[in-house]
C-alpha positions as CSV (number, residue, x, y, z in Angstrom):
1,X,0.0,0.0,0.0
2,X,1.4,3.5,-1.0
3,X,2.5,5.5,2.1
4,X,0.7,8.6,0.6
5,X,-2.7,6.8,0.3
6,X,-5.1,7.2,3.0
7,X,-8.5,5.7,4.2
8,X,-11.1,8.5,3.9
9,X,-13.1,6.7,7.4
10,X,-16.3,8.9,7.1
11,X,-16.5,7.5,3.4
12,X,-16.4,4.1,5.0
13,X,-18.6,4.9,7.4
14,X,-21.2,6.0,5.1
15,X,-21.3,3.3,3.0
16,X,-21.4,0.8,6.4
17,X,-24.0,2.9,7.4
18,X,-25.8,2.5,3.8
19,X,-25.2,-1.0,3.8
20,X,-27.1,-1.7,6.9
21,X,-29.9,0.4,5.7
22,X,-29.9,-1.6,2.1
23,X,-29.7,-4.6,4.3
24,X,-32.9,-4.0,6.6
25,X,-34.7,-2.2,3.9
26,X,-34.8,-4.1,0.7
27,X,-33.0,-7.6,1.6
28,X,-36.5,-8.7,2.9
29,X,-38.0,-7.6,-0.4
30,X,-35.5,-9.5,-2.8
31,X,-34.6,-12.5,-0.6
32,X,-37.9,-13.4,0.6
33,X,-37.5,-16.8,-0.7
34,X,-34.0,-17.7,1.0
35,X,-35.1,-19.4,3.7
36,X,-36.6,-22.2,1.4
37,X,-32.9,-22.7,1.1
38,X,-31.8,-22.8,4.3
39,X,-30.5,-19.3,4.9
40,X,-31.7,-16.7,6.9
41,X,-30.1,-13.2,6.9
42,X,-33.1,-11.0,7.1
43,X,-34.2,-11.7,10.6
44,X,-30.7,-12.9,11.8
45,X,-29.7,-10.8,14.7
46,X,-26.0,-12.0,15.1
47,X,-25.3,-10.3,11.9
48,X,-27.7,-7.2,13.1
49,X,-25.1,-6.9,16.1
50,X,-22.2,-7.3,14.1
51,X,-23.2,-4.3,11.8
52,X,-23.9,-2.5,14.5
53,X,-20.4,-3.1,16.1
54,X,-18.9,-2.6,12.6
55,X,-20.9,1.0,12.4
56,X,-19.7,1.9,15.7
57,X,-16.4,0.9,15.5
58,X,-15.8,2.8,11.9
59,X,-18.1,5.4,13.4
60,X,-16.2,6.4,16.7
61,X,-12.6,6.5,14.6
62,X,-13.7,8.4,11.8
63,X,-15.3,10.9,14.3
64,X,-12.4,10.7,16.8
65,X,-10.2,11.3,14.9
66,X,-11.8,14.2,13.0
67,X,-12.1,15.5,16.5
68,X,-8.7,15.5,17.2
69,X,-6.6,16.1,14.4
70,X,-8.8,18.9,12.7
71,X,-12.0,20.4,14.0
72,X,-12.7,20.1,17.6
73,X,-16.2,20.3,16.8
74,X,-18.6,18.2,19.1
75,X,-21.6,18.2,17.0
76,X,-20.8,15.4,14.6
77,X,-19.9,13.1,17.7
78,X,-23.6,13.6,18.9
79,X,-25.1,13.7,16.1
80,X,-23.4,10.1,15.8
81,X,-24.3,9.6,19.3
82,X,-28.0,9.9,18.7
83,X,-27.9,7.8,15.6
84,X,-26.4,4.9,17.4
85,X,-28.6,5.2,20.4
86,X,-31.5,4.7,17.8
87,X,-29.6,1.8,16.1
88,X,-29.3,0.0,19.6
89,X,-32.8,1.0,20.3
90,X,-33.8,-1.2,17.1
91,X,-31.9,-4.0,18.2
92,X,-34.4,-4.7,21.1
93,X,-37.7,-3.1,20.5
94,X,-38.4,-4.9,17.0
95,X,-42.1,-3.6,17.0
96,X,-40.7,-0.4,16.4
97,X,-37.6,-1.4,14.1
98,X,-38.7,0.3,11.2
99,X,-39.5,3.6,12.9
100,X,-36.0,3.9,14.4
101,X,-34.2,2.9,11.3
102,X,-34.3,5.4,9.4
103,X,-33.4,7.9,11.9
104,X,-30.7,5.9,13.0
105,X,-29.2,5.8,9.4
106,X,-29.7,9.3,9.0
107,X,-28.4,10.5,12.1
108,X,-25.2,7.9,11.1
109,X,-24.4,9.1,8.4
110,X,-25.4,13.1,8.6
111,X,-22.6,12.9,11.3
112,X,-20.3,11.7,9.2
113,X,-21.0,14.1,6.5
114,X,-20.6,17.1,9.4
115,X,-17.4,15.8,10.2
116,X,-16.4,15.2,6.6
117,X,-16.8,18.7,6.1
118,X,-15.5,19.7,9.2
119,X,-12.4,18.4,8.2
120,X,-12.2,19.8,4.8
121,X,-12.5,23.2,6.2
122,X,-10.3,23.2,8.9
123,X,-7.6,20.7,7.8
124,X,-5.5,20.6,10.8
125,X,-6.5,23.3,13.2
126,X,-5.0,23.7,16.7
127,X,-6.7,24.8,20.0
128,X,-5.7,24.9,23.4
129,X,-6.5,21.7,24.0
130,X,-4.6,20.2,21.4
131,X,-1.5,18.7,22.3
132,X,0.1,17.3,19.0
């Protein structure tokens, strides 16, 4: 891998965060009939909690270290913050899955965006606080 090449993590965890939202909304609509087959990855719930780890994991370094090295800017981290807390909500109140989805998503990945351009403006700026 090229030195020079970096991993643009609020790209990545956009298109986690899209992934998960493709894979609760439309994988019950095109693989209704995956079951007959034996597999069942619409209502699994160990892969639910592992996209939810992924999201977080991706989400809390991209965010981090946005925080850190550039911005200082809070508001993406809860924005991010509410997002999740609607994702984990979903985990265990299925009833109501579909009505915390899509805030979740879009609290995922508007956070992401916020930091994203956060970045972009401010590069590498230095506060007080910083201490790099």
């Amino acid at each position: 891998m090229n030195k020079n090449s970096k991993i643009n993590w609020d790209a990545l965890g956009i298109a986690a965060s899209v992934a998960c939202a493709i894979h609760c909304a439309l994988l019950p609509l095109l693989f209704t009939s995956l079951p007959l087959f034996g597999i069942n990855i619409i209502e699994n719930k160990i892969f639910e909690i592992i996209m939810v780890i992924v999201a977080f994991a991706i989400g809390v370094y991209s965010l981090y270290h946005g925080w850190k090295k550039h911005h200082h800017n809070y508001i993406p981290l809860l924005v991010f913050s509410a997002g999740f807390i609607l994702l984990v909500l979903k985990l265990f109140f299925d009833a109501y899955e579909n009505w915390l989805l899509l805030p979740a998503v879009i609290g995922i990945v508007s956070a992401h965006m916020i930091n994203f351009r956060a970045c972009k403006i401010h590069n590498h700026a230095h506060a007080d606080d910083c201490n790099h």
